[in-house]
C-alpha positions as CSV (number, residue, x, y, z in Angstrom):
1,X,32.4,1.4,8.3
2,X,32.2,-2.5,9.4
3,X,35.1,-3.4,11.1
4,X,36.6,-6.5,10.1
5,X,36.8,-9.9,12.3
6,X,40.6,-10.2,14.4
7,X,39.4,-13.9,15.3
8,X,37.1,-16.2,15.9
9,X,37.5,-19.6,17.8
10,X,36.6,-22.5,16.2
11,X,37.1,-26.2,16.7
12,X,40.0,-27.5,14.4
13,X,38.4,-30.6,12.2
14,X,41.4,-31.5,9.3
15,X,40.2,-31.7,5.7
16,X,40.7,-35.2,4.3
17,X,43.2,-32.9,1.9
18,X,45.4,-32.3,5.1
19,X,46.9,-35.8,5.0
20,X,49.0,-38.0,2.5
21,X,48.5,-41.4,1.2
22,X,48.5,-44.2,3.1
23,X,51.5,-45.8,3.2
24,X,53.3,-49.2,5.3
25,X,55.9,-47.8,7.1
26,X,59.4,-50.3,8.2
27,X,57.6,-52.2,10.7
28,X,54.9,-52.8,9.0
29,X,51.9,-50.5,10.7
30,X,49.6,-48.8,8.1
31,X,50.0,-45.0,9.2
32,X,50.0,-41.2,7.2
33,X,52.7,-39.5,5.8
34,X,51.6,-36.2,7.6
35,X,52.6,-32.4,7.1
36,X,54.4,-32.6,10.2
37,X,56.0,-35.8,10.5
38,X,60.2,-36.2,10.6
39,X,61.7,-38.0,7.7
40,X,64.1,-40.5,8.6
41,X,67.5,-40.4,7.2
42,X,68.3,-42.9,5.7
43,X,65.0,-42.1,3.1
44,X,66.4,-40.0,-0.5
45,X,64.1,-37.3,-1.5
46,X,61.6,-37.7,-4.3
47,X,61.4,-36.2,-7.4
48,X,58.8,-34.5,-8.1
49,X,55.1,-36.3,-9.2
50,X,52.3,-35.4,-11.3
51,X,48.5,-36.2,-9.2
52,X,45.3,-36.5,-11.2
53,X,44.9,-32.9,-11.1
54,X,47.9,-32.3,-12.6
55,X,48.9,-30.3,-9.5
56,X,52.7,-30.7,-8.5
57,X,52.7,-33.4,-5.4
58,X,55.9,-32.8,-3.5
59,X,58.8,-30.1,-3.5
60,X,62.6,-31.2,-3.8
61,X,63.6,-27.7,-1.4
62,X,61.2,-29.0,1.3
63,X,60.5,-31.9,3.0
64,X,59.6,-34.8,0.7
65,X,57.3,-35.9,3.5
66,X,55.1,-32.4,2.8
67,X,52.3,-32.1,0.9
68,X,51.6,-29.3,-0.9
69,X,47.4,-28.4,-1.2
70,X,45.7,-27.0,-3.7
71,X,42.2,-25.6,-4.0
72,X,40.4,-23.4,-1.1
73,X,42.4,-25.5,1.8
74,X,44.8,-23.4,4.2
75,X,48.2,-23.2,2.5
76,X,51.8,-23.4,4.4
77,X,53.5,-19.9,4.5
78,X,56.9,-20.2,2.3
79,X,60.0,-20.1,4.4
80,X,60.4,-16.4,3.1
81,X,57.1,-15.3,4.2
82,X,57.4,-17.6,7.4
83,X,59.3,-14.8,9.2
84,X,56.7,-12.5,7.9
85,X,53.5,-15.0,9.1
86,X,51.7,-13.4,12.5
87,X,51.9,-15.2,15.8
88,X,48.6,-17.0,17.0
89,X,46.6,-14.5,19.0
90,X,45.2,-17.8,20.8
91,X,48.2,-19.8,21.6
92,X,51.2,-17.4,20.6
93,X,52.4,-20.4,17.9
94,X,54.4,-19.7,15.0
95,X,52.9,-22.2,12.7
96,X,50.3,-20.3,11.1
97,X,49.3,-21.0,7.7
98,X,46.9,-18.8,4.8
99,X,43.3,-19.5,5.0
100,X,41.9,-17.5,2.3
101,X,40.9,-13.5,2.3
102,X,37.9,-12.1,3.3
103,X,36.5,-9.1,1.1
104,X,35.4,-6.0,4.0
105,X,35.0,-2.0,3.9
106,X,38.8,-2.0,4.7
107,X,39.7,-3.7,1.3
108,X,41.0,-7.2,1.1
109,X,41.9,-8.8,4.5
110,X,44.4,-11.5,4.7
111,X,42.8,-14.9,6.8
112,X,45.0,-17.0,9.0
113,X,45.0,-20.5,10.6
114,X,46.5,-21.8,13.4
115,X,47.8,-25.1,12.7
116,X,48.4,-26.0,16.4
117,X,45.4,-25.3,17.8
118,X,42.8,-24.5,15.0
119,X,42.0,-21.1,15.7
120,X,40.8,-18.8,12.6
121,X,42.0,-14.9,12.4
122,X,42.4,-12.0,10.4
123,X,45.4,-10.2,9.8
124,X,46.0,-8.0,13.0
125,X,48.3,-5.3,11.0
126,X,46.0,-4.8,8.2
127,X,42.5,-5.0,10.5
128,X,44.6,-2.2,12.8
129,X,45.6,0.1,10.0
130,X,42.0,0.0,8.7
131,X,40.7,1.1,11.8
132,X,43.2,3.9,11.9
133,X,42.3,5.0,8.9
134,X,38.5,5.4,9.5
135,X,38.9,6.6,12.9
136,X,41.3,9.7,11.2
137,X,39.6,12.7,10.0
138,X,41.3,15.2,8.1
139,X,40.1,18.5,7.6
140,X,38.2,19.6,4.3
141,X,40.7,22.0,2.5
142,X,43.3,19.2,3.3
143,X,41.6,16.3,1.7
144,X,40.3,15.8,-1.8
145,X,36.7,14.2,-0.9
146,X,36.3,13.4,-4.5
147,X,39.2,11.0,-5.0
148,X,38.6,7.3,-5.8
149,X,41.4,6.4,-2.9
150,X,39.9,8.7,-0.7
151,X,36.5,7.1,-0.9
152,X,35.5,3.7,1.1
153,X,32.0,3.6,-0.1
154,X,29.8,3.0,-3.5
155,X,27.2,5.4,-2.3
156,X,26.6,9.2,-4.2
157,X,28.0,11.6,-2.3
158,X,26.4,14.7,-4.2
159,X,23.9,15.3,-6.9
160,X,24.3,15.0,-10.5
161,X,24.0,18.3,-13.1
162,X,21.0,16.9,-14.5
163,X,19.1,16.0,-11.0
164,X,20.3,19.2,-9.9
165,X,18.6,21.3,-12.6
166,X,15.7,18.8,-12.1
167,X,15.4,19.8,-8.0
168,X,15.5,23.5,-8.9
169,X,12.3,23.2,-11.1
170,X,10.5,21.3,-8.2
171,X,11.4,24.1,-6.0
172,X,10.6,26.9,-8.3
173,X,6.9,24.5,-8.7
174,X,6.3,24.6,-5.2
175,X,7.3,27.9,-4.2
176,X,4.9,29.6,-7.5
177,X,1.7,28.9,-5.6
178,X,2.8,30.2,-2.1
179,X,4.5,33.8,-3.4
180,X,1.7,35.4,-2.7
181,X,0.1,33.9,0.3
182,X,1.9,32.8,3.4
183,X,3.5,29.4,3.5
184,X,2.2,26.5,5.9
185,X,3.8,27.5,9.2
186,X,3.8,26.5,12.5
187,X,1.2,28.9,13.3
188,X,-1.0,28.0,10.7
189,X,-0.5,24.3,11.4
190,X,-1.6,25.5,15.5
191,X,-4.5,27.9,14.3
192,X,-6.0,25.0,12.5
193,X,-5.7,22.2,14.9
194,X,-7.2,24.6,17.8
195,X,-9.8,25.3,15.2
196,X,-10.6,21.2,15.0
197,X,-11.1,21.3,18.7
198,X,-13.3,24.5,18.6
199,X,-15.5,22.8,16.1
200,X,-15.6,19.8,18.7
201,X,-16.6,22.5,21.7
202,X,-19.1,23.6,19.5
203,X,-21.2,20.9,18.3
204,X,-20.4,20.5,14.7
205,X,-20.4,16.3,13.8
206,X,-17.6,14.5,14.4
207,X,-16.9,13.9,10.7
208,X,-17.1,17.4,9.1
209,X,-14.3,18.1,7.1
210,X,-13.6,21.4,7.2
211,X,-10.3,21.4,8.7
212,X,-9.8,19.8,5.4
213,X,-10.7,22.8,3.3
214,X,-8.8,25.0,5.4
215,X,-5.5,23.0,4.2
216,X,-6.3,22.9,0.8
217,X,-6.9,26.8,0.8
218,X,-3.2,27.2,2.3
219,X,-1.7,24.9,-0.2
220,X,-3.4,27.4,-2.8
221,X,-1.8,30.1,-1.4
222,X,-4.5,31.7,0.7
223,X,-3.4,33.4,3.9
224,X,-6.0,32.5,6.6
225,X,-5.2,35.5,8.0
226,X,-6.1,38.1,5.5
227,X,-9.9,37.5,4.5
228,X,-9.5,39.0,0.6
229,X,-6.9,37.0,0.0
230,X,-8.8,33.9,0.8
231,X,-11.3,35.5,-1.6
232,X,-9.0,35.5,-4.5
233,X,-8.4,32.3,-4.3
234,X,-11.2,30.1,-3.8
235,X,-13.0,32.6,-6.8
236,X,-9.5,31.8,-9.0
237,X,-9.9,28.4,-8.1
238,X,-11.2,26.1,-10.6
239,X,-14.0,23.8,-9.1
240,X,-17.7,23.6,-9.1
241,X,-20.0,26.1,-7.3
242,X,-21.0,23.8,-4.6
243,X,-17.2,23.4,-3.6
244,X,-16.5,26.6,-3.2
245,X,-19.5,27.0,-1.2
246,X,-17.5,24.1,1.0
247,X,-14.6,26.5,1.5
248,X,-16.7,29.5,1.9
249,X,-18.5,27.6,4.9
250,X,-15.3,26.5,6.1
251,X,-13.5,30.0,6.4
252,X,-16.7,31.1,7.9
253,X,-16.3,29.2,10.9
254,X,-12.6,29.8,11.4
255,X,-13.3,33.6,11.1
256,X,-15.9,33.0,13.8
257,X,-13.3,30.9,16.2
258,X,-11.4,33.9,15.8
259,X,-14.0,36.5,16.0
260,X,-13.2,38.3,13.1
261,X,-15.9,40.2,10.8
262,X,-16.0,39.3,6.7
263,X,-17.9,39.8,4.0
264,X,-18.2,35.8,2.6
265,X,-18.6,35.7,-1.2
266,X,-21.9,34.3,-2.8
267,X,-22.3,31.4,-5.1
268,X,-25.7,29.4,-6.1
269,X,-24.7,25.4,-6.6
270,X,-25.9,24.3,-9.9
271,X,-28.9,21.9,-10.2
272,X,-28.1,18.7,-11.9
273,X,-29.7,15.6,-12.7
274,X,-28.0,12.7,-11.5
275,X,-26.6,10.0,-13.9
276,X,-29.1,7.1,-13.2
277,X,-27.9,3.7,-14.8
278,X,-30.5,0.6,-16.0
279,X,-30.6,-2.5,-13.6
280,X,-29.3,-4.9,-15.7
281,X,-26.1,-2.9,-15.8
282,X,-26.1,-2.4,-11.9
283,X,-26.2,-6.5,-12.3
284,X,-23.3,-7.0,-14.6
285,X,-21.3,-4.9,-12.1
286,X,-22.1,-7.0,-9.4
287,X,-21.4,-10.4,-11.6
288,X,-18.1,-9.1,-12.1
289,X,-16.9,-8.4,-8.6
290,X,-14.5,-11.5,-8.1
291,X,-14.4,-10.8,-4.1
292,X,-17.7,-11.6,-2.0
293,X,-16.9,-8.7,0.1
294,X,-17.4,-6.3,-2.9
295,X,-20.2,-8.1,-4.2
296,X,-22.1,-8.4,-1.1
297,X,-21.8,-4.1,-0.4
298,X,-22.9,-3.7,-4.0
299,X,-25.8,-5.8,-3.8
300,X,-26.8,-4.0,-0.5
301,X,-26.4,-0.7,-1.8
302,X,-28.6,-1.8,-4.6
303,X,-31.6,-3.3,-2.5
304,X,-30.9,-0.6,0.7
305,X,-31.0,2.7,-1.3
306,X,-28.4,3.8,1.6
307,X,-25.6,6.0,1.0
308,X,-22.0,4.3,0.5
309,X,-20.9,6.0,3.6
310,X,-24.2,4.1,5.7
311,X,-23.4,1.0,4.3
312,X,-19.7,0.9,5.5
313,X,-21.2,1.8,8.8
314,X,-23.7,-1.1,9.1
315,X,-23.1,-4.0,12.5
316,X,-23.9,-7.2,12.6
317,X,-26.2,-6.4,15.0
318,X,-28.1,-4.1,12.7
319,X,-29.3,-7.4,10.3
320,X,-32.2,-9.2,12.1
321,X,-34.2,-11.4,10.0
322,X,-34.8,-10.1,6.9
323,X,-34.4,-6.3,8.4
324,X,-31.3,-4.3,8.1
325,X,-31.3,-0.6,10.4
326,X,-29.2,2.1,9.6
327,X,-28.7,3.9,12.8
328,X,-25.7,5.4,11.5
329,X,-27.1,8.0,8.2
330,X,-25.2,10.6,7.0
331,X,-25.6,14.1,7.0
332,X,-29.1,15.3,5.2
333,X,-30.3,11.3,5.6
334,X,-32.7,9.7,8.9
335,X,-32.0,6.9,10.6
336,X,-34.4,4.0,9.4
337,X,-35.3,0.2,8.4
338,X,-36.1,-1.9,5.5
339,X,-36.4,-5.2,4.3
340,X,-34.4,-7.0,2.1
341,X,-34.4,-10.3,0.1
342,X,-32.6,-13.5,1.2
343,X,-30.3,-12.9,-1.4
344,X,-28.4,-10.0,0.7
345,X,-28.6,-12.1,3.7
346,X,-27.0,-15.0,2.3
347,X,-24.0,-12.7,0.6
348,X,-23.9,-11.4,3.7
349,X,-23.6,-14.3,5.8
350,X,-20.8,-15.8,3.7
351,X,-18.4,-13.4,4.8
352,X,-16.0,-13.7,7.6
353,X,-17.0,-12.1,10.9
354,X,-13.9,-11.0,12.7
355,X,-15.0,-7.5,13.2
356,X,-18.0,-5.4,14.7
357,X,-18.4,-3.7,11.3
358,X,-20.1,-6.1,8.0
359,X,-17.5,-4.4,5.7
360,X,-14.4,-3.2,8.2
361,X,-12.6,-1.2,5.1
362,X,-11.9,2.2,4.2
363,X,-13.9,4.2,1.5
364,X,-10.8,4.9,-0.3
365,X,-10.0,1.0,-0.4
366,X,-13.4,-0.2,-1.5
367,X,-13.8,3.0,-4.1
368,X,-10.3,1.4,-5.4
369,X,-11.4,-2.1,-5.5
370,X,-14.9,-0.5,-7.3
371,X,-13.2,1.3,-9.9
372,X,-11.0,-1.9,-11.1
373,X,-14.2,-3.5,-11.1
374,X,-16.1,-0.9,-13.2
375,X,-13.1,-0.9,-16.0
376,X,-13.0,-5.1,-16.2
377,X,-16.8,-4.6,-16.6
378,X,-17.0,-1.8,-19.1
379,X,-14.2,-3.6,-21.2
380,X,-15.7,-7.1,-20.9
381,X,-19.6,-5.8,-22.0
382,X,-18.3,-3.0,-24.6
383,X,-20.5,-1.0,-22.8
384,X,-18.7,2.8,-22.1
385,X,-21.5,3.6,-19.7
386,X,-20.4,1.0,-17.1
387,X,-17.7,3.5,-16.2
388,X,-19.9,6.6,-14.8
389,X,-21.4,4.5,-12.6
390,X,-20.8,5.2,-9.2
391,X,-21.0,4.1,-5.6
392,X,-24.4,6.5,-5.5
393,X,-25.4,5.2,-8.5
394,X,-27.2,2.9,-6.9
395,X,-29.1,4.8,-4.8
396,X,-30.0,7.1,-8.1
397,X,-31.8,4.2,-9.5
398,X,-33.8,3.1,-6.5
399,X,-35.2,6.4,-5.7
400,X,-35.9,7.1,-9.5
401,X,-37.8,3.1,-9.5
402,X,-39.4,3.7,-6.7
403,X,-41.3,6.9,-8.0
404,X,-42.0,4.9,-10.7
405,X,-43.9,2.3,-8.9
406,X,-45.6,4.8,-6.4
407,X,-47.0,6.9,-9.7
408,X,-44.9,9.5,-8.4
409,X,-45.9,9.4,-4.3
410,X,-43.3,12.1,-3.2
411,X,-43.8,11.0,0.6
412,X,-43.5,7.2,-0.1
413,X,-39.9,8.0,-2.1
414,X,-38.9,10.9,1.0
415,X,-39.3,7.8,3.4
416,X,-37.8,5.0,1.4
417,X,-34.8,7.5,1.1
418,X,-34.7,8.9,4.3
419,X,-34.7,12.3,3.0
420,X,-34.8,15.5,6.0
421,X,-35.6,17.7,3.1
422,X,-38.4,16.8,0.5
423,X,-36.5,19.2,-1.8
424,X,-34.2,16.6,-2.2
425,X,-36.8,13.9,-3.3
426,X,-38.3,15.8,-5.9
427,X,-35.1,15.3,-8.1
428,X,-36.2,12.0,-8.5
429,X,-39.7,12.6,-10.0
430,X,-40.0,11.6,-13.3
431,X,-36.2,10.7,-14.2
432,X,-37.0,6.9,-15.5
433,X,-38.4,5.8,-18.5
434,X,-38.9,2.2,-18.6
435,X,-39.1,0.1,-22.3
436,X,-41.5,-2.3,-23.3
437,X,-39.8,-5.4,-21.7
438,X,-39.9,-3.6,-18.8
439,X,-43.0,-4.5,-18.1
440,X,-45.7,-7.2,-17.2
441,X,-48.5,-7.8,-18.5
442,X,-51.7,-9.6,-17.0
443,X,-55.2,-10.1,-18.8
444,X,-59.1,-10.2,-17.2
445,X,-62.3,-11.0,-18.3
446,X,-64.4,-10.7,-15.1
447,X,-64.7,-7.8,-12.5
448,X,-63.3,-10.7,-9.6
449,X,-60.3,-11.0,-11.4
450,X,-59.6,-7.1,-12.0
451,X,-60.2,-6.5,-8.8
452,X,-57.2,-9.2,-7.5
453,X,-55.3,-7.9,-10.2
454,X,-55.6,-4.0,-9.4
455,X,-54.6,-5.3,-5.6
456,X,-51.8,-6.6,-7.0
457,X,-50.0,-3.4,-8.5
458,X,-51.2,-3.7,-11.6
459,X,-52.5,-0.6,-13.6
460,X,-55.5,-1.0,-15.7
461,X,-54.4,0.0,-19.9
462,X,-57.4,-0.7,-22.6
463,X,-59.9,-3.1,-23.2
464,X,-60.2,-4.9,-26.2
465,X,-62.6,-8.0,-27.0
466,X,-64.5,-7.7,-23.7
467,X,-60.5,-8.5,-22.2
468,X,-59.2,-6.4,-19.9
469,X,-55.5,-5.6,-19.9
470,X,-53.0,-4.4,-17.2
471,X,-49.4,-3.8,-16.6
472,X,-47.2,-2.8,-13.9
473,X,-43.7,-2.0,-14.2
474,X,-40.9,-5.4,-13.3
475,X,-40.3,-5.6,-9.7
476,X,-36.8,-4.4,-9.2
477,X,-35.0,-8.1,-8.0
C-alpha cells in the first residue's frame, strides 16, 4: 500500500488570484488590497459585489479587505474550522489554508498550504491513521476479508465459479495422459540431462535431438523406467513409421546409458515420393517474398540444391567468386562446392553484413516468415499447390531436373546432391515430366553443325526434309 506524501518543500510563488485590485490608497501610492493587510478604521464595510464570474467578491462577517478565491487556488480555513486547521510542520504557523485533496490507497487525503512560508503538506492525522490501518493485521476468523470496507484494493482476491469449473477441466486434461505413466520429476528431468551429456562423451553430433524425443515420450505418459510401457505408447501413438523409429532410436540409447537390456519394437518407414513443384511456381514464390533476406535464401536454395538447414549455416567466407562451399551438411549430406549465377551473388551482396552467418535467423523464424509468404502467394496466383511447397521443395526439384538433364546419370545427381547413400538418389530417377514448352529446339542441315549442336546438350529427335532436329530440355535459370 503506497503511503501518502506528509510534505514536500516547495518555493512559495503567489497566483495572480492571491491579490486584489489595484487600488490608490490616502496618500496617493498605487498598492494591493492584500489577504493580510489591516483595514483602517475609519473605512465602512462593503456590501457585498458580484465579479464577472458571478462569484461572491467579499464577505460582510470578515474583513472587507479579504478576498475570497474561487477555482483550484488554496482557500482560507473558516474561522470554525481555523481551530481545527493543522500547524505547519515547517515553520509551526497557524495560518494554513486548503490546497486541494490528493486521491491515494488511504482514500481521499486532505492538502494544506502554508501561507507564511509556502510549504505544501498532507493532512498529518489522516496520513497517520492510514498507516495504522495498513500496518494492523487482524486475524482471519475476526475479519470479514470479503467486505467492501475491509478491502483497499481493485484487484481479485479469489476465483470466480465459472473460472473455477474451468481450472478443474485443465487439471483433469493434464493429469489423463500421465495416470498411467510417471509424471515429469526431478529424477526424470536429472536422468535426461545426464543422458544429454552421455551422448556428448559418446560421440553422437552435437545436434541430435534425442533428448527431445525422450520428453515428448514423458509428456505421453511413458515411464522411462519401465521398457513396455514406453512400448505402449510410442505403438498408441499416432504418427508416421519413421517417427516412431525416432523414438525407438532414442530410448535405445538411454537404455544403453543405463545398461539396461530390451527388446526395441520394429517398424519399416514408408517409401514416399516427394512432392516436387514446377519452376515457374518456385519463381512466383520468390517474387513474392517482400524482404531481400527471404528472397535471397530462397533463391539459394533453388540454385544450391542444399538442405534448409546448410543454407542457414553458410559464412561469408564460404562465397568466393561465383563459388559457394558448404562445409557445414547435415546428417546423410557431404560437404561440397558449386557454382552459382550472379544473380545469387548480387541478392546476396545486398544484404547487411553485421554477422558471421549470410542469414543469422532461426529455422523456426524463417519457416514463419516462409509460410506467410506461401499463403500471400497461393491466394494472389489461385494456385492451391503453392501451399505444399516447402523449404525442401526446392531441393526436390533440382535433383529431379538434374536427372533429367544427365538422361538419368545416378552418379552425376549423387554428387550434385551430396548424397552418402546412393539409395537416396535413386528417388529422384524418373520423377519429372517436362511439357512441350519446356523445351528448345535447334535445327541442322550439315554434319559440322550436328556435331556443335550435340556438344552443346542437345539430343538428336527425327529428320525430316534432309533437316535435322534436336532438343534439350530449358536450362533451369
Amino acid at each position: 500500500m503506497a503511503k501518502a506524501e506528509v510534505g514536500e518543500s516547495r518555493s512559495f510563488i503567489a497566483p495572480p488570484r492571491m491579490f486584489g485590485k489595484k487600488r490608490l490608497s490616502n496618500d496617493g501610492k498605487l498598492g494591493f488590497s492584500q489577504r493580510f493587510a489591516q483595514p483602517r478604521r475609519s473605512q465602512k464595510p462593503q456590501p457585498n459585489t458580484t465579479n464577472m464570474r458571478g462569484s461572491v467578491v467579499g464577505n460582510t462577517s470578515r474583513n472587507p479587505h479579504e478576498v475570497e478565491f474561487v477555482g483550484s487556488n488554496p482557500t482560507p480555513a473558516s474561522k470554525d474550522a481555523r481551530s481545527n486547521s493543522p500547524l505547519c510542520s515547517q515553520c509551526g504557523s497557524a495560518k494554513t489554508w486548503k490546497d486541494g485533496i490528493r486521491d491515494t490507497d488511504l482514500g481521499p487525503v486532505q492538502r494544506w498550504i502554508c501561507r507564511n512560508c509556502g510549504y505544501r503538506f498532507s493532512d498529518p492525522q489522516r496520513v497517520l491513521n492510514g498507516l495504522r490501518m495498513s500496518e494492523h493485521v487482524e486475524r482471519i476468523s475476526t475479519k470479514k476479508l470479503k467486505s467492501r470496507p475491509n478491502i483497499h484494493s481493485n484487484c481479485q482476491i479469489c476465483v470466480l465459479e465459472k473460472e473455477a469449473k474451468n481450472l478443474a477441466k485443465v487439471e483433469t486434461r493434464i493429469e489423463k495422459p500421465l495416470r498411467d505413466g510417471t509424471t515429469q520429476t526431478v529424477d526424470v528431468k536429472g536422468l535426461i540431462i545426464q543422458f544429454m551429456a552421455w551422448c556428448e562423451a559418446q560421440g553422437y553430433p552435437q545436434g541430435n535431438k534425442y533428448h527431445h524425443y525422450l520428453k515428448r515420450l514423458v509428456r505421453l505418459g511413458a515411464n522411462l523406467l519401465d521398457p513396455e510401457s514406453v512400448k505402449q505408447t510410442i505403438g498408441k501413438h499416432k504418427c508416421k513409421n519413421g517417427t516412431k523409429m525416432l523414438f525407438v532410436y532414442a530410448y535405445d540409447a538411454f537404455n544403453r546409458m543405463l545398461k539396461v537390456t530390451w527388446e526395441p519394437p520394429k517398424y519399416k518407414q514408408e517409401e514416399t515420393l516427394p512432392f516436387v513443384p514446377e519452376e515457374s511456381e518456385l519463381d512466383q514464390l520468390i517474387a513474392a517474398c517482400r524482404g531481400k533476406r527471404m528472397a535471397a535464401f530462397l533463391q539459394c536454395l533453388k540454385e544450391t540444391y542444399a538442405d534448409p538447414g546448410e543454407v542457414l549455416g553458410l559464412r561469408w567466407i564460404d562465397i568466393s567468386d561465383n563459388i559457394i562451399t558448404i562445409n557445414k551438411p547435415v546428417k546423410g549430406h557431404l560437404p561440397g562446392q558449386i557454382q552459382v549465377s550472379n544473380k545469387v551473388l548480387a541478392m546476396l551482396n545486398s544484404l547487411p553484413k553485421t554477422s558471421e552467418r549470410i542469414f543469422p535467423a532461426r529455422y523456426d523464424n524463417m519457416w514463419k516468415c516462409f509460410s506467410q509468404v506461401r499463403k500471400r502467394a497461393a491466394a494472389l496466383q489461385q494456385n492451391p499447390r503453392l501451399l505444399a511447397i516447402a523449404f525442401r521443395s526446392f531441393r526436390h526439384w533440382g535433383g529431379s531436373m538434374i536427372a533429367h538433364y544427365t538422361n538419368g546419370n545416378v552418379l552425376t545427381v549423387k554428387k550434385l546432391l551430396r548424397h552418402k547413400r546412393i539409395e537416396n538418389t535413386m528417388k529422384y530417377i524418373s520423377m519429372i515430366h517436362f511439357k512441350d514448352d519446356e523445351f528448345e529446339v535447334t535445327t541442322a542441315t550439315t554434319i559440322e553443325e550436328a556435331k556443335q549442336i550435340l556438344g552443346s546438350g542437345f539430343d538428336y529427335v527425327t529428320q525430316k526434309d534432309g533437316i535435322m532436329l534436336f532438343r534439350r530440355p530449358k536450362r533451369f535459370r
